[in-house]
C-alpha positions as CSV (number, residue, x, y, z in Angstrom):
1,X,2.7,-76.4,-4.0
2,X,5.8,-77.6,-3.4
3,X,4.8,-80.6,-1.6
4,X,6.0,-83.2,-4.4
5,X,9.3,-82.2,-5.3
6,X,10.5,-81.0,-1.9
7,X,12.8,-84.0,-1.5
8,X,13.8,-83.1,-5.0
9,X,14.5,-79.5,-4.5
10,X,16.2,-79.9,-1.3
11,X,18.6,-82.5,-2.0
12,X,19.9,-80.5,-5.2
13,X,19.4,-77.2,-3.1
14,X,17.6,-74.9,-5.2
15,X,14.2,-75.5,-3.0
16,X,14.8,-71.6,-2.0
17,X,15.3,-70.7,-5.4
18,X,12.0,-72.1,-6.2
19,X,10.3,-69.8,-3.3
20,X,11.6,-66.8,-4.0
21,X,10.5,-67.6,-7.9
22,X,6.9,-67.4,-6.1
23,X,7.4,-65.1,-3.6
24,X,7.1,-67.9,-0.6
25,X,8.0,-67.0,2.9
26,X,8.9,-68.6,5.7
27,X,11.0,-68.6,8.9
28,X,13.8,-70.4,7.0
29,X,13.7,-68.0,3.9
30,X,14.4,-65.2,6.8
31,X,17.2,-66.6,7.7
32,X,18.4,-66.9,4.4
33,X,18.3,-63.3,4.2
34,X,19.6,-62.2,7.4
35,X,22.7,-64.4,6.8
36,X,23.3,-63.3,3.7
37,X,23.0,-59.6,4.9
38,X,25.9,-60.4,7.5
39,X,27.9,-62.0,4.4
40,X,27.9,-59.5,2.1
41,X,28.5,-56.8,4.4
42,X,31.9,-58.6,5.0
43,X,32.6,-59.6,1.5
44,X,31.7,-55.6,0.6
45,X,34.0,-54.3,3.7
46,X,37.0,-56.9,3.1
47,X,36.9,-55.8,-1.0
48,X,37.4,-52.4,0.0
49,X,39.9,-52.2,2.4
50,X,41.6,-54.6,-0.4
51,X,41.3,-52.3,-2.9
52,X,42.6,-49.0,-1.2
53,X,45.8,-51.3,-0.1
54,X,46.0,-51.6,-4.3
55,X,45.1,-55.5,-4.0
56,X,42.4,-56.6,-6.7
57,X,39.9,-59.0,-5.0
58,X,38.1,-60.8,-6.9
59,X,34.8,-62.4,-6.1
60,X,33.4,-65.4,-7.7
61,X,31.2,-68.8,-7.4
62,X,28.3,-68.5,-5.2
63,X,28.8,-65.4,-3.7
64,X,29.3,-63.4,-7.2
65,X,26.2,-64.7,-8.3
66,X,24.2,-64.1,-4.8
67,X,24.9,-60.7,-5.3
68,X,24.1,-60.0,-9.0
69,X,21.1,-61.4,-7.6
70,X,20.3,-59.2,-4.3
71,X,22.2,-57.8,-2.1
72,X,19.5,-58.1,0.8
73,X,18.1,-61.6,-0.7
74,X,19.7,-64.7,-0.6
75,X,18.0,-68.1,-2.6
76,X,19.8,-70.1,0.1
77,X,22.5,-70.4,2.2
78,X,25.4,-69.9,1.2
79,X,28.4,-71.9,2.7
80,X,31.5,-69.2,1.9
81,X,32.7,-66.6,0.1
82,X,34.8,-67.2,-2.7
83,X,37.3,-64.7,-3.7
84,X,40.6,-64.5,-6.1
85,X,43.7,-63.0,-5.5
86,X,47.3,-62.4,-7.4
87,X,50.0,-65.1,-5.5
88,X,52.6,-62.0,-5.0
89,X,49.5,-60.5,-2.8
90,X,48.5,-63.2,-0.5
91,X,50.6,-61.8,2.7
92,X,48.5,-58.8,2.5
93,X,45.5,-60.0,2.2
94,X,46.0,-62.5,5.0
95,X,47.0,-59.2,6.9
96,X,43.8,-57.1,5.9
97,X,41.5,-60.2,7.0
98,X,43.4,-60.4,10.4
99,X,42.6,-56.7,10.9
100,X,39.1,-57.0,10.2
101,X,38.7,-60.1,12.8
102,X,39.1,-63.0,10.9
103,X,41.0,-66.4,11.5
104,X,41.7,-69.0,10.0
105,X,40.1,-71.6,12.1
106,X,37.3,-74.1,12.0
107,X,34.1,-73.7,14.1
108,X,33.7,-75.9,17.3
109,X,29.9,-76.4,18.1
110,X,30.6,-77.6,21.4
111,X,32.4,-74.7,22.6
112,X,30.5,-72.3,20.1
113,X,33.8,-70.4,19.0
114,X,36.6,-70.6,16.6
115,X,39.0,-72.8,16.8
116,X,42.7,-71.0,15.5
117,X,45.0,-73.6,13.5
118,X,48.5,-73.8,14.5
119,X,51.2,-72.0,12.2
120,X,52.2,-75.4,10.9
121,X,48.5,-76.5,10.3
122,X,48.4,-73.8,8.1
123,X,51.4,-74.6,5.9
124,X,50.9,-77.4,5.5
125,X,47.6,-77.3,4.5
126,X,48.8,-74.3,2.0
127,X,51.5,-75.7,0.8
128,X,49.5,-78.4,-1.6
129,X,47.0,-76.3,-2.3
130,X,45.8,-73.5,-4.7
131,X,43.6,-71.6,-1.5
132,X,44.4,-70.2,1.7
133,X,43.2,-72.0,4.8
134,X,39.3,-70.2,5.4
135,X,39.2,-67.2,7.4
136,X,36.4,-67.1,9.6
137,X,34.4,-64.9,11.7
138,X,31.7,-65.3,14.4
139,X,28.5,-63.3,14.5
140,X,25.6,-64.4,17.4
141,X,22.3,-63.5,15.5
142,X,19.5,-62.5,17.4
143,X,16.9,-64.6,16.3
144,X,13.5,-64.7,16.6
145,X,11.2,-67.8,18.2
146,X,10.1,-69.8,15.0
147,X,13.3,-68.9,13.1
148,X,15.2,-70.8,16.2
149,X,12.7,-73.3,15.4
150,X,13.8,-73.5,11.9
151,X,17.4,-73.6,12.4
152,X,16.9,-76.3,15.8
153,X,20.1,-78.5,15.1
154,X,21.4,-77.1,12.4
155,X,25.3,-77.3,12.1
156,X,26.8,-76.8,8.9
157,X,28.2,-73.4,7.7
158,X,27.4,-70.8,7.4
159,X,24.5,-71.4,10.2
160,X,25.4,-73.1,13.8
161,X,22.2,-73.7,16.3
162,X,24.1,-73.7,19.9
163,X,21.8,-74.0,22.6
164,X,19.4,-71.1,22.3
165,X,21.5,-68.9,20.4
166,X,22.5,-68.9,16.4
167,X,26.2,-68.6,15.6
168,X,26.7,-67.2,11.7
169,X,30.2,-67.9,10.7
170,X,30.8,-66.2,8.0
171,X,33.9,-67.7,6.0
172,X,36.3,-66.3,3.4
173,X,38.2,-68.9,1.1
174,X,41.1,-67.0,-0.6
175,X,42.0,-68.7,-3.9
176,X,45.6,-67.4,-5.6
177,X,44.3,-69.9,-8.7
178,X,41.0,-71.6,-10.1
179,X,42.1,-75.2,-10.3
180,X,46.1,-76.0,-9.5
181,X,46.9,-75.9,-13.7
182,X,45.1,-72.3,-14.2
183,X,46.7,-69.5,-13.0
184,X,44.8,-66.2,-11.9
185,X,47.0,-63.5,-13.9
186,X,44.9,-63.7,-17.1
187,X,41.7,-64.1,-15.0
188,X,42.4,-60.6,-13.6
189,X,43.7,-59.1,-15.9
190,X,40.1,-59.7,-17.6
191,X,38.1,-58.9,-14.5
192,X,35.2,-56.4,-14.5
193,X,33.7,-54.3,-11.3
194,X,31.8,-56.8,-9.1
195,X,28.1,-56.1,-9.0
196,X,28.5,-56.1,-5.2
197,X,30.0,-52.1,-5.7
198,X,33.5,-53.5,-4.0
199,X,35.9,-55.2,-5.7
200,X,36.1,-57.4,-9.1
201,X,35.1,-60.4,-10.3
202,X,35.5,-62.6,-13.9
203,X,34.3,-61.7,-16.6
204,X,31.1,-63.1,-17.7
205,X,33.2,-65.8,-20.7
206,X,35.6,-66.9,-17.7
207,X,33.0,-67.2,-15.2
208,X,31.3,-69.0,-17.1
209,X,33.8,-71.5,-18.3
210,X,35.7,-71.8,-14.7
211,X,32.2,-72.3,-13.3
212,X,31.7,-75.2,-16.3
213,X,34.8,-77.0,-15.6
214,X,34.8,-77.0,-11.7
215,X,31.2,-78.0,-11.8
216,X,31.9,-81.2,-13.8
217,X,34.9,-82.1,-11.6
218,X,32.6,-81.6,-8.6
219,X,29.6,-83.3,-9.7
220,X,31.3,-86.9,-11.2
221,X,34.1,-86.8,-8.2
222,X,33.3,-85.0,-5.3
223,X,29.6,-85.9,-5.0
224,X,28.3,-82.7,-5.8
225,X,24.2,-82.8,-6.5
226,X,23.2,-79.0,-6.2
227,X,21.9,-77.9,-9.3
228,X,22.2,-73.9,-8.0
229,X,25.6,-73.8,-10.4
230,X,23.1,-74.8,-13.7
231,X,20.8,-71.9,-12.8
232,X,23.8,-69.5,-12.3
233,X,25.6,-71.1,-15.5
234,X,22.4,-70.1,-17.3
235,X,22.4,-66.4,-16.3
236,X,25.5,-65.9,-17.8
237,X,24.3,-67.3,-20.7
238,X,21.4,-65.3,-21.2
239,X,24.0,-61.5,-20.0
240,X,24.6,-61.5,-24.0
241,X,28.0,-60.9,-22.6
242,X,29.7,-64.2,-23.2
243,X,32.1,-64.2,-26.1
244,X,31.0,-68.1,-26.9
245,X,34.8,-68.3,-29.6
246,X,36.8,-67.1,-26.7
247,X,34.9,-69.5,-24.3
248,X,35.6,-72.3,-27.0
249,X,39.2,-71.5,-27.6
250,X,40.1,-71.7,-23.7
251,X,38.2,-75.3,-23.7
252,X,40.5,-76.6,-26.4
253,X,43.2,-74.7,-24.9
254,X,43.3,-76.5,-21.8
255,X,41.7,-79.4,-23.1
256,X,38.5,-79.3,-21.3
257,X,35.9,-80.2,-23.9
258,X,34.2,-82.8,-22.0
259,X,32.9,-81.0,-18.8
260,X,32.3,-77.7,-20.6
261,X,30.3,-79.7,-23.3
262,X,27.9,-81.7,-21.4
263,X,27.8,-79.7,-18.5
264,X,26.7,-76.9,-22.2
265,X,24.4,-79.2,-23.5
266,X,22.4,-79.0,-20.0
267,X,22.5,-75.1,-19.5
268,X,21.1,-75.2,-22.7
269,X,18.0,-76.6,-21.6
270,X,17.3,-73.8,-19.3
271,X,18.4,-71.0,-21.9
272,X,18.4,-70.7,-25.6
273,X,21.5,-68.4,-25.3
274,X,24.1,-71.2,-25.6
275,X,24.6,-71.4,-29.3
276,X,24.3,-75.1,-31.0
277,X,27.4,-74.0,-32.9
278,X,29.5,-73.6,-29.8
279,X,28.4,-76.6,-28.4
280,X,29.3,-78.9,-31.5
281,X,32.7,-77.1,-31.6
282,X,33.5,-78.6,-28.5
283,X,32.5,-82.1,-29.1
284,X,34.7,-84.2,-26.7
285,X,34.8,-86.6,-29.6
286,X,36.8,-84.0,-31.7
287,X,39.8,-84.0,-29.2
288,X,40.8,-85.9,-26.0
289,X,38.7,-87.9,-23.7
290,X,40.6,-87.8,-20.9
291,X,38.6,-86.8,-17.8
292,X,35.6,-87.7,-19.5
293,X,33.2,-89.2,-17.3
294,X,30.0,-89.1,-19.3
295,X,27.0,-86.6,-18.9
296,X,26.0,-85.9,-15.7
297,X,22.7,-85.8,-16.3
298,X,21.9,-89.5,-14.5
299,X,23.3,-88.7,-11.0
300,X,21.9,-84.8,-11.3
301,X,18.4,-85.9,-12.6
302,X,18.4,-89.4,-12.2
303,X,17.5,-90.0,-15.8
304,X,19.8,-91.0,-19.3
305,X,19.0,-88.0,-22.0
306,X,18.7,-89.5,-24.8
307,X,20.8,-87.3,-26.6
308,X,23.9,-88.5,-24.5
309,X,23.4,-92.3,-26.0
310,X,26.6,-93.1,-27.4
311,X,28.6,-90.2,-26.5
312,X,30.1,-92.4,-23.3
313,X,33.9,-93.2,-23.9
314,X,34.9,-96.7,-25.5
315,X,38.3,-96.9,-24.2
């Protein structure tokens, strides 16, 4: 069935979204799972012990949506676990993640463990940037014969194939802000009760808009080609939940019109939930077209919507 588009679907990695729409099985889509299951039980027991310490993690990205999805199914792999955390609680945090085993670290496939970064690795790193160094931790999954088939040479997180045995490193990326200009007090202070059980996460409007604007940045700079964040985009969309005014008013706020428009205009062809009205508020030809860098729709679907024709910037 999927034959065709396979190429397709697993370049912009939503080729297990598309199996589990069908039901498909396979010893990959196992793995999936069972990695997942490993991930979330972290994400659940680090949220927790978080919480009772009176820190308020909260999880977004990929792992938010994984788990308003299933907490035992997983569409794909899923590379780390994003989470957000007040700046004045960082030191604590690092210290509950220490407790429970993690380092921060970088796998090394030849010696099939962590690897710890020095204390002045680390500042440096931190020191420029709005995120912690990723914590990691090592799990050896017993694996059956044709799911170490499937994962024969893999090595790319969160899955490592070392010799006969599979390494899952699960990671944790602690994020004191959303992009270096946004900071996370007003994010949390409009958080809502992760659908993991553990923890928070944004509400649906600022998920939806951080997800918008990182998305764009991503896709047109980074070389981003997964389309997962559309599909996720569009579940918000359709929650109902999503005050579209506030959404608008943060855009022209921090003068994000472009990305949150066009990446809009193509959520909006997966869901009839983004209103038109919301859309032509934020026109990027109403305000400033600085970081405008033109739909993404040509390097996402390799084709020019026609509707983007003469929307590009002039100057």
């Amino acid at each position: 069935m999927f034959a065709q588009h396979h190429p397709f679907l697993r370049l912009r990695k939503i080729e297990g979204l598309a199996h589990c729409i069908v039901g498909a099985e396979s010893p990959l889509r196992r793995l999936y799972d069972r990695i997942w299951q490993i991930q979330f039980k972290h994400l659940v027991s680090f949220a927790s012990a978080a919480e009772e310490r009176g820190i308020k993690v909260l999880t977004f990205k990929g792992a938010e949506h994984f788990s308003s999805l299933n907490h035992s199914r997983a569409p794909e792999f899923l590379s780390d676990l994003d989470v957000l955390v007040a700046e004045s609680d960082l030191a604590t945090t690092k210290e509950i993640l220490q407790q429970q085993g993690f380092r921060q670290s970088y796998f090394n496939r030849t010696r099939g463990t962590l690897v710890e970064f020095s204390t002045h690795e680390i500042q440096e790193a931190e020191s420029a940037h709005y995120e912690l160094v990723g914590f990691n931790f090592v799990t050896t999954l017993k694996a059956t014969a044709d799911e170490l088939e499937a994962a024969s040479g893999w090595n790319a997180y969160p899955l490592f194939s070392v010799g006969d045995d599979l390494k899952v490193v699960t990671s944790i990326d602690v994020h004191h802000r959303v992009a270096l200009e946004i900071a996370s007090d007003e994010l949390t202070e409009r958080a809502i009760r992760s659908s993991s059980g553990a923890g928070f996460t944004l509400c649906e409007s600022d998920h939806y808009w951080v997800t918008a604007a990182r998305y764009y940045v991503e896709v047109h700079q980074h070389a981003k080609r997964s389309l997962r964040d559309l599909f996720y985009m569009s579940l918000l969309a359709r929650s109902g939940r999503i005050d579209w005014d506030f959404v608008a008013a943060v855009t022209e706020q921090l003068d994000v019109r472009p990305a949150l428009f066009y990446v809009s205009r193509l959520v909006a062809k997966l869901s009839d939930s983004v209103p038109p009205e919301f859309i032509n508020r934020i026109d990027p030809r109403l305000g400033s077209r600085d970081r405008d860098w033109g739909s993404p729709s040509p390097v996402l679907l390799n084709r020019v919507a026609p509707e983007d024709l003469g929307l590009w910037p002039t100057v």
